[in-house]
N, C-alpha and C positions, 0 to 999 in steps of 0.2 A: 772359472768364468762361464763355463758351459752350465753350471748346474743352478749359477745363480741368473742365466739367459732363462734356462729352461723353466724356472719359479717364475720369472715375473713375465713370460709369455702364459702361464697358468693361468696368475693373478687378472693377466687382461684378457684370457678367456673370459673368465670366470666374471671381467666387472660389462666384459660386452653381453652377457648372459643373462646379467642382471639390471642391466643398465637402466638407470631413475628413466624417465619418458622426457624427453626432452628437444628432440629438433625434427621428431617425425612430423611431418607436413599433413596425415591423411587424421581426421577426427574418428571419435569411435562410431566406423558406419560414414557411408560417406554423407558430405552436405548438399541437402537440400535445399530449393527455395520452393517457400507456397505462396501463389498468387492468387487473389480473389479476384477471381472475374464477375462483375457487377450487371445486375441485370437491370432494365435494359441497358445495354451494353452502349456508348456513347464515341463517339470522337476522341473526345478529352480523356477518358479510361483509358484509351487504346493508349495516347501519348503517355498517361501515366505507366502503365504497366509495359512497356517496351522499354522505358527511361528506368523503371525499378530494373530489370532484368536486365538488362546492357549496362547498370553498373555492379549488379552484381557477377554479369561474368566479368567484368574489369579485376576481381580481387587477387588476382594471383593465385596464392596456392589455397586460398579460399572462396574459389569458384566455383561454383556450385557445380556437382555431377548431373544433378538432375532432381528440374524442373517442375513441378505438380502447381497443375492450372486447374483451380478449385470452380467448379460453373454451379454449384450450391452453396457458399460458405455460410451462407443463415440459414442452411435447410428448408429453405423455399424453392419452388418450382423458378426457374429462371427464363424469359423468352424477350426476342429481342425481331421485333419486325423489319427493324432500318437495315439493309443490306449490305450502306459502306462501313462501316466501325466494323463489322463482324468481318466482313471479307478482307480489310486490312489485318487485321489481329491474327487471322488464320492465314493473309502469307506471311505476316511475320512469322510463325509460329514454325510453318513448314521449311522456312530455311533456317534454323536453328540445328546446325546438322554434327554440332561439334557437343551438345548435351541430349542427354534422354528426355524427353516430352513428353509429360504424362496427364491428361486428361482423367478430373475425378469426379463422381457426382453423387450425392444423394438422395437426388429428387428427380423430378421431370426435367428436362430442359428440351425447350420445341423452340421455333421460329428461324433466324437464321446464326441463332445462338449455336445450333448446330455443327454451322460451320465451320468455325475455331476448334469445338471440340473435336470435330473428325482430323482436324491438320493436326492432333498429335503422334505419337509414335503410337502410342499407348492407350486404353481407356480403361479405367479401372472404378465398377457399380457396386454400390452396396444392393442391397436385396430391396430396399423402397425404390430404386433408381429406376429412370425411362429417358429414351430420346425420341427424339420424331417427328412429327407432323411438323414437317419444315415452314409449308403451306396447311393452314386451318382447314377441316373438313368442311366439303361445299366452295371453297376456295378455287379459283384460276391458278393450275398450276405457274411456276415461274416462267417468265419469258425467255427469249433464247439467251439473250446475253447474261444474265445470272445465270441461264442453266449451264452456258459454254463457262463461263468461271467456275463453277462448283467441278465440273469434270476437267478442266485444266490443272485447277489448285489441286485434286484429289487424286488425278489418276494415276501417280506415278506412284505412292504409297498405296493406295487404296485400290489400284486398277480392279482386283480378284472380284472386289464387293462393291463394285461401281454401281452394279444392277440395283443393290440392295439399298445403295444411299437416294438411287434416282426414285425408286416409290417412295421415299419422303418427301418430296416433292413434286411427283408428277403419281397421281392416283390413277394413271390410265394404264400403267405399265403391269405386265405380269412377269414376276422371276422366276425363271429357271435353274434347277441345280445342275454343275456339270463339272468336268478336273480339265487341267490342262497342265501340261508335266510335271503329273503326277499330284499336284495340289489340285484342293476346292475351288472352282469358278463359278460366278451366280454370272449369270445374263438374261439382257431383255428379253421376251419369248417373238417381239418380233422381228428383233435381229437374229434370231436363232442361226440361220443360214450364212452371214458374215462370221458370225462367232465359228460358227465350225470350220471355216475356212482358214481362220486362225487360229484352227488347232483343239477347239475347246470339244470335247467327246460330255454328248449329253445323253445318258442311259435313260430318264425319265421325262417325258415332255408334259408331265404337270405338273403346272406352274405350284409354286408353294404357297402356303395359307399364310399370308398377311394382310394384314388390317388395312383401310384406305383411305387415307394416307398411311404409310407405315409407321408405327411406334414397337420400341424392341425395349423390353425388360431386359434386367440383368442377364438373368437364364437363356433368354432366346439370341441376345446380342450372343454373350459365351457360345454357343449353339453356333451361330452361325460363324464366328470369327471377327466379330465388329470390336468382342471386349475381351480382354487378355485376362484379366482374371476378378475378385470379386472379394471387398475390403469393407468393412462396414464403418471403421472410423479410422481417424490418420493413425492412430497405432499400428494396427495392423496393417495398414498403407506402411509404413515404415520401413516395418519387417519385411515384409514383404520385398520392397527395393534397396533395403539396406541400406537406410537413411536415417542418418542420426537424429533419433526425435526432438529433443529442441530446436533442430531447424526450423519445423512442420509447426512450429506453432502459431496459433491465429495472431492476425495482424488488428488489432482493434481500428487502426487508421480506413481499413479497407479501401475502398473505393475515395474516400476524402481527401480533399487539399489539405495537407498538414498546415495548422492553425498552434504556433510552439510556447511553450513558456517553460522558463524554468526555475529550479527552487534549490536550495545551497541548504543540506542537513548536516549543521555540526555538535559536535559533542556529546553527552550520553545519552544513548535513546530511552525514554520514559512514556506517561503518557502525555506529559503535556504534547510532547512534539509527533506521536500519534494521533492526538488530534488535531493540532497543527496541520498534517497533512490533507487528513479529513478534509477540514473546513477549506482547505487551498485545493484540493480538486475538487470540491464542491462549485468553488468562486472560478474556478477553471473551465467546468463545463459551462457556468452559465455565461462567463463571456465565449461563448462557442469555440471554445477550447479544445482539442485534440492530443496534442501531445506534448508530454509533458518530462523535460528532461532534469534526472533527480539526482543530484549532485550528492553523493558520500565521503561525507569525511567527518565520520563519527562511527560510532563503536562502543560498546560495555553498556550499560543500564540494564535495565528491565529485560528481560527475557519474553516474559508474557506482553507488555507493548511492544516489543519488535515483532512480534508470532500475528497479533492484530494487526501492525501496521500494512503488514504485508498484503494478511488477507483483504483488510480493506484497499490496497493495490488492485488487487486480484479483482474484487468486485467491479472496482471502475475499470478495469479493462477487460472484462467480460461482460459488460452492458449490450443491452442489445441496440444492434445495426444502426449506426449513425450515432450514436451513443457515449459508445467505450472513448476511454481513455489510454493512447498508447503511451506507457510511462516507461523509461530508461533508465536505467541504472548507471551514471556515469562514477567508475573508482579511478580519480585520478594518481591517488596512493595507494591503500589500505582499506580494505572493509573485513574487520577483526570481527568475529563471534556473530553480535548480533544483528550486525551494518550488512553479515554475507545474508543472515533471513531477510532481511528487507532484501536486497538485491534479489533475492529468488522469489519475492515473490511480483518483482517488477516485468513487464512482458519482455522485454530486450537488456543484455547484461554489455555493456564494455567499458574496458580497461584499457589503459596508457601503461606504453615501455619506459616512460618517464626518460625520453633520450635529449630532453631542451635544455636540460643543465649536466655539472658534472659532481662529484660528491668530491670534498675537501681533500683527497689523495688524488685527484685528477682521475678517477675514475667514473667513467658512465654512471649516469643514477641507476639505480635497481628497478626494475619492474614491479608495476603496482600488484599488490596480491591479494589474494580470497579466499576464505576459510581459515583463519589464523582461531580456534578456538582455547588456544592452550590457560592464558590466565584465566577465561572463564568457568572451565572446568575447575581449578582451582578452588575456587569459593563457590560453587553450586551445590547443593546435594540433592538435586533430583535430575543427573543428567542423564537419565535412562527415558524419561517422561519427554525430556529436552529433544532428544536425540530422534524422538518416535512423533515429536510435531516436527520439526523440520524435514525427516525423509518425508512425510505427508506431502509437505506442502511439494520438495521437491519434486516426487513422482503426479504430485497434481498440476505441474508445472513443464513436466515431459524432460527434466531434471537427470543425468544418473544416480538414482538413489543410493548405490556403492559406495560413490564420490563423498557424499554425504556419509556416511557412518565411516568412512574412514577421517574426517575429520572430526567424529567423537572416541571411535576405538582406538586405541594406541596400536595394541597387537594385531588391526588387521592387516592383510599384507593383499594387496589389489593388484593385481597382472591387465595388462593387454593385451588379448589372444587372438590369433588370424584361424580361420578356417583351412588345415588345410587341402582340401579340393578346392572350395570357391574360394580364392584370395582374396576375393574385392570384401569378403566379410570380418567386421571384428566383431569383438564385444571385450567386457571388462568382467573381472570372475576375480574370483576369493581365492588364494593357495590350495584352498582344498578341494573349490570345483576344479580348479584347471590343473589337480593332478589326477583327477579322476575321469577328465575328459583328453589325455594328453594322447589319446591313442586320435582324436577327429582336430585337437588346436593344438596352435602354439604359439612360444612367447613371439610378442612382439614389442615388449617391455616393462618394466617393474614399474608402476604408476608411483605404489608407497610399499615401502619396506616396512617392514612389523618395526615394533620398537621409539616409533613418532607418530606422532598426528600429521595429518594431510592440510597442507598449505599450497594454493599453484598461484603463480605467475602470469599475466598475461597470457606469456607466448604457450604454456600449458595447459591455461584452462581454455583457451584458444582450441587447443588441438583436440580437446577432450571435447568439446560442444557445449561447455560449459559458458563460455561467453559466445556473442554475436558475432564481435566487433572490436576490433583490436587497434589502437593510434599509435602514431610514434611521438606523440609530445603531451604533456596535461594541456593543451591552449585547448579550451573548449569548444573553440572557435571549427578546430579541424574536425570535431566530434558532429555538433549542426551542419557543417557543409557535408560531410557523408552523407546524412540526413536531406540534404536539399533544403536546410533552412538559414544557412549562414544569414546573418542580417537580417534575419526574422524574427528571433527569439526576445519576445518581450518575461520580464522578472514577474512570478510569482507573488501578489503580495498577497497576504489573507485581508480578509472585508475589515473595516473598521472597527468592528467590534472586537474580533480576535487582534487589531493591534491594540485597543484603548487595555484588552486581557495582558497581554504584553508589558503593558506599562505598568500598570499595575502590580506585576509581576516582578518588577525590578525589587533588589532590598532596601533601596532606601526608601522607595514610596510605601513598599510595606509595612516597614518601621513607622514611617510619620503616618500612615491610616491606624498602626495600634493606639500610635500618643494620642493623636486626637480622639479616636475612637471610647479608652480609658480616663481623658480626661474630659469627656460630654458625659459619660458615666457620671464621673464623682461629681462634675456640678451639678445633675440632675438627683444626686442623691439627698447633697449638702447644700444647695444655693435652690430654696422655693421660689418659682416661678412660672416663664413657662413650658411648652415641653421641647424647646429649641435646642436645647443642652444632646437632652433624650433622640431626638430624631439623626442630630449627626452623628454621634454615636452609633445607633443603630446600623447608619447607614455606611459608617465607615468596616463596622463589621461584617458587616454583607456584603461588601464591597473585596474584605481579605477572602473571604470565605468562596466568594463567587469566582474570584481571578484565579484562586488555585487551584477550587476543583472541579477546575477543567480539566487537567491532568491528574487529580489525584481522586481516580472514583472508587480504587478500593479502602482508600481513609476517611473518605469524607462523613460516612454517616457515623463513624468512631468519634473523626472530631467534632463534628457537629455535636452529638448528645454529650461528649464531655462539656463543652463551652457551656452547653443549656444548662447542665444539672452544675458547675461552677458557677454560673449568674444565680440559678436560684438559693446554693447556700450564701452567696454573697447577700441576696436580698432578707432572706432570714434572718440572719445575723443581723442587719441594721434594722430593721424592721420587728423583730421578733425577739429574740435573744440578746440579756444585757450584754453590754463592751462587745468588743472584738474577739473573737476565739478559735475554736476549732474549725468550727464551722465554716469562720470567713478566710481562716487562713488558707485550707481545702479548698474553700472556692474559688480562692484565687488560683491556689496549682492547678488544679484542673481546665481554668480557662488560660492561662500561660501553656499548658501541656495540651490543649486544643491548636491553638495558636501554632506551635510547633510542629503538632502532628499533621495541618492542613497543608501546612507551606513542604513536608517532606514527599518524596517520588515513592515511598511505601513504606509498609509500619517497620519500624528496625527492628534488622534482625544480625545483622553483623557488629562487631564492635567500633568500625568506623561509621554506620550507617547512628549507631545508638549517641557517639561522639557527634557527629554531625548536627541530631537531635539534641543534646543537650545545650549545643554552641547556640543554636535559634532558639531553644527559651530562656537563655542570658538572657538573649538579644531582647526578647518582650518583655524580659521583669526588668532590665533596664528600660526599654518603655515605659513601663506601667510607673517605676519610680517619679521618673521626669512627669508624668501626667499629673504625678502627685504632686509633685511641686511647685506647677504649673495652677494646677487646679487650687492649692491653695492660698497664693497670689490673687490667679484670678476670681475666689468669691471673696477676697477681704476690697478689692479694689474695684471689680467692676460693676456693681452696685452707683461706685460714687461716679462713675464717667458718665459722662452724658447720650453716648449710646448705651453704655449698660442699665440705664433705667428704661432703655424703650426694650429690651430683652426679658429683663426680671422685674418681674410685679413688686411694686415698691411695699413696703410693712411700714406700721409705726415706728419700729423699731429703727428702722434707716433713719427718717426723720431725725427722731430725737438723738440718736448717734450721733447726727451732724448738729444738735442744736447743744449737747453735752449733755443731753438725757441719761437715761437708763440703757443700757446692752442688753442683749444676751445675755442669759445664766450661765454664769460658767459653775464647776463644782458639784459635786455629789453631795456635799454636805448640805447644804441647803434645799439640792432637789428634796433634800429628805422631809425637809419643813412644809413644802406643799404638799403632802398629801393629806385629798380631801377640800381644798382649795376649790374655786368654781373664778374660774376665766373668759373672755370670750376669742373666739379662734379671729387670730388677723388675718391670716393667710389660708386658703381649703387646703382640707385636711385631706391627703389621697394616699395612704394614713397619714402623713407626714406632713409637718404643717409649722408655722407658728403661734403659741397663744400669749395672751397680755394677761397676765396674772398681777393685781394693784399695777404700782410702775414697773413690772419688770415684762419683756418677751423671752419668753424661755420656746427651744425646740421641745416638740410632745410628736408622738403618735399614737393611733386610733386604736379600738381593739379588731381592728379591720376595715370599718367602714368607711364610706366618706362623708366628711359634715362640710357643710359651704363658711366661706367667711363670713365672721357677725355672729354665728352660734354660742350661744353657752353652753361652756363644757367644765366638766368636773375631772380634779386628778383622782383616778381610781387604784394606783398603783405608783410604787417609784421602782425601781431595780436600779441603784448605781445613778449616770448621768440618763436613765431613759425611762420619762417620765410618761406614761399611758392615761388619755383621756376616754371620756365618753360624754356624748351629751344629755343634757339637762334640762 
């Protein structure tokens, strides 16, 4: 008993050792929130962004550690003259004593936009970055009571560099440098005497060279101790604070009132439904549309339209300022393969524990999941190509790009590693960085073991930084009120046009645009008249052609020129060449295999993809039969109805039909007897025509030309039943 104690206390070393990632609370690197502070800075911002940040420290164990108050997010200069919105924001800001406070800037920020930024812990400048001129050069410095608020709000953080903050606002002051235990102290020079009373030992009594009003560059702020350190984009802010970069990513909403709608993606993604989306965040901006929450539950198709759909994601929510589109990825199930590129390339990612129902053993439902690529590797053979656009986008996306190739690599094996001096740091490493680094990390859990592809769960891509936002139910409802939009979210439709595209779309209206389309053909070939036959036709083909490539723009110009060069062996063939032959029967496949290639999501290359395509040009040559048979009803009968004489231009020939005249020629055998014959044309010839040869009307066409009706014409030719004129 001791020895089989002693194994299976190994075993659970050994499975705590290695143990999958799964209930640790901290993401890799902790979580951040970034807030755009808007310039000028207003009232309404301030409520906004106090209401963002007080719900998100509400999230429990996904409270953010710390904070970065962006006072450039468009990399424009920022400045804000109204004094109450800024000095609200900045005591908010100063009693936030339970997260780190980090004030970030790209650019200048002057006026009393200032002030907020000084109430952080923190201030961290890229190398363009400035503060300052609180008050405008030539300016009335502030009056007492702003000036007693900026020294109340600031002095208990900021006491050391009180001096330094008051010449941004008062140009009369000069600073002195000085220590007082044992630290740097700046003071007024004409307090100097109080200041040393309080300690402060000033070895130099001249004053330092600053500009008037003060403004402090990066270097000079660092220099004096205004800025802690010096970051030129949120990446390296990141690193820097050890904040896991998809926190940090831009908010497209910014400063705006969320204005929502949303949109329900099911089934296989292609392109139709790539541009689908298109056209609906197109129709989204223009009704001043903001955000937009994008429902998945679809998966498999097209690779290359999921790679697009995203980017074009990507695009609307990186618009510029007041522009973008914040679009969300909501998985209330599943986003398999291609459903997880769309998800990444959406600004914000959440997922449901799926806990509203229970699964048919009486067990909790399972947690929705993301990155399932396993059947699609399967049938790919370029998932090296695959593998190298999606880390793209991920790491364009502030993504871990890791995360991503272990849902294409089988064999790689992904760790969690902690630093160990600084604890508070992770990162994620490959088996073979983190045995080569094992003397500075260590595990802090097996993310994916070799031997599977990478799938997570909610609660794990949660913890990874992989999602935002995590529910406990699919009700969408719970997902908007996070949001602060519950009861606000109006349905995404696309404009008219994209639904009439839709309807069209359907298969039975496609079927009934071939028959009609095939059977305005053959009356226009076979019933002379007008060209009414011809135009609906035309039109119903344009109509196939138009609705599907919308999504199908790498077949379209394929199908297009098969259809064309099938219509013209068809026309040759009646036109040109005796009886029916090669010619026509080719031109028929080619425009049935047009037909099928426009309606497919890409040219086949699988053998369900090739079966799929042979099931839809059934489907038109059964068409095309019915049009035939259709069409030859309707030129023996609609002549005699009384709207089909106001359609087709009447011949003698009709007449006497109905009086017991003469018909039509039928027979070769006789065509053979008119040659050389001289007729006059009943019907114009465009080649094709009717002519009255004695009593009979026989079909003839031209050796090209056109003759008008009433011409005299000569047979120059028989071949079979197709008898060639010319005139005379």
């Amino acid at each position: 008993m001791r020895v089989v104690s002693f194994i299976m206390g190994l075993l659970a070393i050994g499975f705590l050792e290695n143990r999958l990632l799964a209930a640790d609370d901290n993401p890799v690197g902790d979580v951040g929130l970034l807030v755009a502070v808007p310039s000028p800075l207003t009232s309404d911002d301030v409520t906004r962004i106090t209401k963002r940040v007080d719900e998100a420290r509400g999230k429990g164990t996904q409270r953010p550690a710390k904070i970065i108050f962006d006072f450039t997010p468009n990399d424009k200069d920022a400045q804000t003259t109204s004094f109450g919105p800024c000095f609200d924001l900045a005591d908010y800001i100063s009693k936030l004593h339970d997260v780190a406070t980090i004030g970030y800037l790209r650019k200048k920020v002057s006026g009393h936009t200032v002030l907020p930024l000084l109430a952080c812990k923190d201030i961290v400048m890229s190398d363009g970055a400035s503060f300052g001129e609180i008050v405008q050069p030539g300016a009335e410095p502030l009056g007492p009571a702003q000036a007693n608020n900026y020294q109340s709000l600031l002095a208990t953080d900021r006491a050391a560099r009180m001096a330094l903050i008051r010449k941004m606002y008062d140009p009369s002051v000069q600073v002195l440098r000085g220590q007082k235990n044992g630290g740097e102290w700046f003071v007024v020079e004409r307090e100097r005497a109080e200041a040393e009373k309080q300690g402060v030992v000033i070895p130099d009594a001249k004053p330092l060279a600053l500009p008037t009003p003060a403004v402090y560059s990066a270097d000079r702020a660092r220099e004096l101790g205004l800025c802690k350190a010096k970051a030129q984009n949120r990446e390296e802010l990141a690193t820097l604070y050890n904040i896991a970069t998809a926190t940090l990513r831009d908010d497209p909403l910014s400063d705006r009132t969320p204005t929502a709608f949303r949109l329900t993606l099911s089934g296989r993604i292609d392109q139709r439904m790539k541009e689908t989306v298109a056209r609906t965040l197109r129709e989204v901006v223009r009704q001043k549309g903001n955000l937009l929450f994008l429902h998945l539950e679809c998966g498999g198709g097209d690779f290359s339209a999921a790679r697009a759909l995203a980017d074009e994601i990507v695009k609307y929510s990186r618009a510029p300022s007041g522009e973008g589109v914040k679009v969300v990825a909501v998985i209330p199930d599943r986003a398999p393969d291609t459903a997880t590129v769309v998800a990444l390339g959406c600004s914000e990612i959440v997922m449901s524990k799926r806990r509203d129902f229970t699964t048919a053993g009486g067990d909790p439902a399972p947690e929705a999941e993301i990155g399932d690529f396993e059947e699609f590797l399967k049938t790919t053979k370029t998932a090296d190509a695959e593998e190298r656009a999606v880390v793209e986008l991920a790491q364009m996306q502030g993504y871990p790009t890791l995360l991503i190739q272990g849902m294409f690599q089988r064999n790689l094996e992904i760790y969690r590693v902690r630093n160990k001096v600084d604890r508070t740091k992770r990162q994620l490493m490959t088996k073979q960085e983190f045995d080569s680094k094992r003397a500075e990390w260590e595990s802090d859990g097996l993310v994916k073991p070799a031997g599977q592809l990478l799938k997570l769960n909610a609660t794990q891509a949660e913890q990874l930084g992989l999602v935002r936002l995590v529910v406990d139910t699919r009700d969408p409802n719970e997902v908007y009120e996070k949001y602060g939009v519950a009861g606000k979210v109006k349905e995404a439709t696309p404009a008219w046009l994209d639904q009439f595209a839709a309807y069209l779309r359907l298969e039975i209206v496609t079927v009934l645009l071939v028959v009609i389309g095939f059977l305005g053909l053959l009356l226009e070939l076979k019933v002379p008249g007008t060209a009414v036959p011809g135009i609906i036709s035309a039109l119903c083909f344009i109509l196939v052609f138009w609705a599907h490539t919308q999504f199908s723009g790498q077949t379209v110009v394929l199908a297009g020129l098969l259809f064309l060069l099938g219509l013209v062996l068809v026309l040759l063939e009646v036109f040109v060449f005796a009886g029916f032959g090669a010619a026509g029967v080719f031109g028929i496949m080619l425009m049935l295999a047009s037909l099928g290639l426009v309606t497919m999501e890409q040219i086949p290359q699988t053998g369900d993809q090739w079966l799929k395509f042979g099931r839809k040009t059934s489907q038109y040559l059964f068409s095309l039969i019915a049009a035939m048979i259709a069409a030859f009803f309707l030129a023996r009968y609609l002549p005699k109805m009384p709207f089909g004489k106001q359609l087709a231009l009447g011949s003698p020939a009709d007449n006497e039909s109905e009086e017991g005249g003469a018909s039509l020629l039928p027979g070769a055998a006789f065509a053979a007897t008119l040659l050389g014959a001289i007729g006059v044309a009943s019907t114009v010839l465009r080649p094709a025509g009717t002519v009255r040869i004695g009593d009979q009307f026989v079909d003839v066409v031209t050796e090209g030309g056109f003759i008008p009706a009433g011409t005299r014409v000569q047979v120059i030719e028989v071949e079979g039943t197709r008898i060639v004129v010319k005139e005379v």
